[in-house]
N, C-alpha and C positions, 0 to 999 in steps of 0.2 A: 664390591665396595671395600676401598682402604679402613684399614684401621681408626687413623684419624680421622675418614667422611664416617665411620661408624661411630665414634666418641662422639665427634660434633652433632649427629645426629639425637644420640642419645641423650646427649648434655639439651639440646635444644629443646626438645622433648618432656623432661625434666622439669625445665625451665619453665616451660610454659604451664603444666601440671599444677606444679607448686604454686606459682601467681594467679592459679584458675582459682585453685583452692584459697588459696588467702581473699580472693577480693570476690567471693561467694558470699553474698548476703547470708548473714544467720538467722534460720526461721526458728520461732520459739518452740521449744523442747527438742532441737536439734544443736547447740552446742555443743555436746561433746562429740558429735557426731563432725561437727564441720572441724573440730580440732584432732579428730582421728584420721580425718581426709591429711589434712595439712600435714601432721606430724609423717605419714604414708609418702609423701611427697617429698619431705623434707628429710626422711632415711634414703628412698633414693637419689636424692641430689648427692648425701654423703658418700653414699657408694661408689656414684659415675663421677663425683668432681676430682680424685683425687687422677683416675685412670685418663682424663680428660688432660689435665695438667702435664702426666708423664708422657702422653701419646702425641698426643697437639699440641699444645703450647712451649712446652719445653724443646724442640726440635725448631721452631719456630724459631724461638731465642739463638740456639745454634746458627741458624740459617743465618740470622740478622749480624750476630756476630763473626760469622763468615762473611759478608757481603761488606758489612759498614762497621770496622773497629772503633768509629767513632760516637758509633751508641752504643759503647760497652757502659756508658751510665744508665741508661734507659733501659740497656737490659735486668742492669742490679737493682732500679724500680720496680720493674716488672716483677722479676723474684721474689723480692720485700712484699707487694700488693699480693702474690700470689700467697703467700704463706699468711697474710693477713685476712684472705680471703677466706680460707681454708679455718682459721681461727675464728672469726667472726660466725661460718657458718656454723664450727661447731657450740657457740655461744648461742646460737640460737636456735636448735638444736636442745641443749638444757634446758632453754627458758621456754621450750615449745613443752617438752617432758615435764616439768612442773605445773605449764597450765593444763595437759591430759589431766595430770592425778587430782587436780583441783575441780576441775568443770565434774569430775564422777560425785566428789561432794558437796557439789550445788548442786543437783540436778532441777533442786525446783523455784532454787533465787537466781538464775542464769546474771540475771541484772545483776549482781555483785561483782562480775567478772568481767562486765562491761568494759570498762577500763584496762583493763588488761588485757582483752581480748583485740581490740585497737590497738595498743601498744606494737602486740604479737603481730597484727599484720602491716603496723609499720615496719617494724624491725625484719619479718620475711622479706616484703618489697622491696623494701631498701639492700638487703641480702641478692636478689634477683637482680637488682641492677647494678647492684657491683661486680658481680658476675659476667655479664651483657659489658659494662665497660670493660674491665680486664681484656676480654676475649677483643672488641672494638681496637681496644689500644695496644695488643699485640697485631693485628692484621695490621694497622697503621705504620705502626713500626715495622715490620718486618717487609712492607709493599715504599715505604721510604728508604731500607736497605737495599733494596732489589732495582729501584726504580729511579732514584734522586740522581739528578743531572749534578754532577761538580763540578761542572765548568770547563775548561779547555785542557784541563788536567786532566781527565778522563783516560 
């Protein structure tokens, strides 16, 4: 196995982990337990996303940019999203680490944290599939440098 079908494997992996864990129904007196899964999910995402990005993605961009100079914009998107991505996950990430410390001091009004514990698996979710796009919209791109018919210029 390449390196990048091991990243990708591992990022995939990951991926689905973490969305397993966020959309796990919370049974009572099991919240900080289901925020100890998630948060577990959510340091390996940090770990794999960054070797993810160096390995696959960014070699990708290369290729596209070898192939099609004319989505060197699309490439400078990609980069932007990617560091935004990478920003976002560590945003939630903190916000994951401040509801751990929280759910240890509720343990027996779980409901107070209600609200916030939704918030937490929108904000994961929504994390997940930016991730999932990114990667979508680099094959996109990079299978449009490789592949786009230009016409009789060719």
């Amino acid at each position: 196995m390449t390196d990048a079908a091991r990243f990708s494997a591992d990022l995939n992996e990951t991926l689905a982990r973490l969305e397993s864990a966020l959309l796990t129904p919370v049974v009572s007196g099991e919240l900080a337990s289901w925020a100890n899964t998630v948060q577990e999910a959510t340091e390996q995402l940090s770990q794999r996303l960054p070797g993810y990005l160096k390995t696959v993605l960014h070699p990708q961009y290369a290729e596209i940019a070898k192939s099609d100079p004319e989505l060197l914009t699309r490439i400078e998107q990609l980069i932007a999203e990617d560091q935004n991505v990478v920003l976002e996950q560590e945003a939630f990430r903190s916000q994951l680490s401040d509801f751990v410390k929280r759910t240890a001091e509720v343990q027996k009004d779980e409901v107070r944290l209600a609200a916030d514990r939704a918030k937490l698996e929108q904000d994961g979710i929504a994390l997940v599939l930016r991730v999932k796009r990114q990667r979508v919209a680099a094959d996109t791109w990079l299978a449009e440098a490789t592949y786009r018919d230009r016409g009789p210029g060719d």
